[in-house]
C-alpha positions, 0 to 999 in steps of 0.5 A: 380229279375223280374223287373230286368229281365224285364228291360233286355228283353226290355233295352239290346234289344234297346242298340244296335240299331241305329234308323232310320225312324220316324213314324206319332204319329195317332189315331184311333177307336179299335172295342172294347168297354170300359166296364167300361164306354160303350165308344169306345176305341181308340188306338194310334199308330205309323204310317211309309210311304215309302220315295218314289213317289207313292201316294199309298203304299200296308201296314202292321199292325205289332203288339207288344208283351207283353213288349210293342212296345216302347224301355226304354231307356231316350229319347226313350219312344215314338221310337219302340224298337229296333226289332220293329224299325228293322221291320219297316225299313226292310218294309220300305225298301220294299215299305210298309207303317207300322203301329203300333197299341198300344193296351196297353198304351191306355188303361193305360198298358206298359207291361204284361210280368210281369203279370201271364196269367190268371191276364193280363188285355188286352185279345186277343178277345181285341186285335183282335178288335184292328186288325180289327179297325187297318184294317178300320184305313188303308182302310179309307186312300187314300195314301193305297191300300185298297186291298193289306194290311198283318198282322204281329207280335211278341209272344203276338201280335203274338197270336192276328194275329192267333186269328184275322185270325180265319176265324171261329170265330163269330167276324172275320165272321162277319166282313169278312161278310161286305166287299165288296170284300174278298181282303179287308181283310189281304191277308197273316199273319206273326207270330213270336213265337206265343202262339199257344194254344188259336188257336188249342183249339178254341170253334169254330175251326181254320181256316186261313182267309188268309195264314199263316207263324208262326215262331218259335224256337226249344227251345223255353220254353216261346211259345210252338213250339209244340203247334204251329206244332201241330196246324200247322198239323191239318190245314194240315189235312183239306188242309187249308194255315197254315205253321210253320218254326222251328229252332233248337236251337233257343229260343223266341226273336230270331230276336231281334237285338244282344240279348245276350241269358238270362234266365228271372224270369217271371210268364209264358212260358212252365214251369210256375215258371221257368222262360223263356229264350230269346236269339237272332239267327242272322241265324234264323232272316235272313232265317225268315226275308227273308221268310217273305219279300218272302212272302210280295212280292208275295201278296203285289206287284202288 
């Protein structure tokens, strides 16, 4: 049954999707370091410049959830899946380069989503090293505007951009602490239905290091919007750029393309043990991806 449900999260996703723009296949260091062997890991990834005449192009890192950024379709094992492909022709579109780090094939993963929490090997203190080394791959780049560079991502990736952008944590200090100007780091963060848990119980507290729009369905049994409010009403609290966008009746997955509404035997979500729902919301997406593109333009273009 989950293997069964697992292949309809990513297979009905990327059955309706008509590909367009083909990414650069790069290579570059994560700021994390193997356990095993004490060597550096180094991501891949999926690199997208706009067809345009600029030399230079302001840039989004978008960050894959726990299914992994690849469809599973014959043929399709190295395209992004269908919401992601979506994303990166929308940005595109706008004039943005994309890149889309893979944090789980490098280190021998294709999905987490099968596996309970407390047993997934690739934690968000890893992926937050990968969003950093995301941000130095970009800024070593002469055909980017080393200033003018936003964070995106969906429910597990969704999770590292708020943990990435933890102003308090000591690792995003301390990073933040080297630059030379503050608009070398993300200057603004997207997140699709994250698991806003992590963040509103940080051990050192919250703190956006730039603003940051969550959105994120009303009925949602796999990512707890109230988690998400809850954490958006304490950074309200101390004046700090936080924002959450709910939509009713609108469950995880919402922007997926054409997703049919369907309930998956997976270990985690709300109700551990009962599974978790999945359904897309043409409305929800075009107010949400209409935000986002709003929220782009007004920190991305000069």
């Amino acid at each position: 049954m989950m293997a069964r449900s697992m292949a309809c999260l990513i297979g009905c996703t990327v059955t309706f999707t008509t590909f367009a723009a083909t990414g650069e296949k790069v290579f570059f260091p994560s700021l994390d370091i193997d356990g095993p062997t004490g060597k550096g890991v180094t991501l891949s990834g999926l690199f997208f410049k706009p067809d345009a005449s600029s030399e230079v192009f302001p840039a989004v890192v978008a960050l894959h959830g726990c299914d992994g950024m690849y469809g599973r379709l014959p043929g399709r094992e190295e395209r992004l899946s269908a919401r992601h492909q979506a994303m990166a022709d929308l940005l595109l579109a706008e004039g943005y380069a994309v890149l889309f780090p893979d944090s789980f094939n490098p280190r021998g993963r294709r999905e987490l989503c099968t596996l309970p929490a407390r047993e997934q090997p690739i934690t968000q203190d890893q992926r937050r090293l990968d969003v950093l080394g995301a941000l130095d791959y970009l800024r070593s780049r002469p055909d980017i505007a080393h200033e003018r560079i936003a964070l995106l991502g969906w429910s597990h990736g969704a999770s590292a951009v708020l943990a990435a952008m933890n102003a308090r944590h000591p690792v995003v200090a301390a990073y933040r602490a080297r630059l030379r100007e503050p608009g070398e780091f993300y200057l603004t963060a997207i997140a699709f239905y994250p698991g806003c848990y992590g963040s509103l119980r940080a051990r050192e507290g919250y703190a956006p290091a730039a603003p940051i729009r969550i959105f994120i369905g009303e009925s949602d049994d796999w990512t707890s919007p109230r988690a998400c409010t809850m954490l958006a009403k304490a950074m309200e609290g101390m004046d700090e750029p936080l924002h959450v966008t709910t939509y009713p009746d609108t469950y995880h997955g919402f922007d997926a393309p054409r997703l049919p509404k369907q309930h998956l035997d997976l270990p985690n979500g709300v109700r551990p043990g009962q599974g978790v729902t999945i359904a897309a919301n043409p409305q929800a997406r075009d107010d949400a991806y209409a935000r986002t593109r709003a929220r782009l333009r007004a920190v991305l273009t000069p």
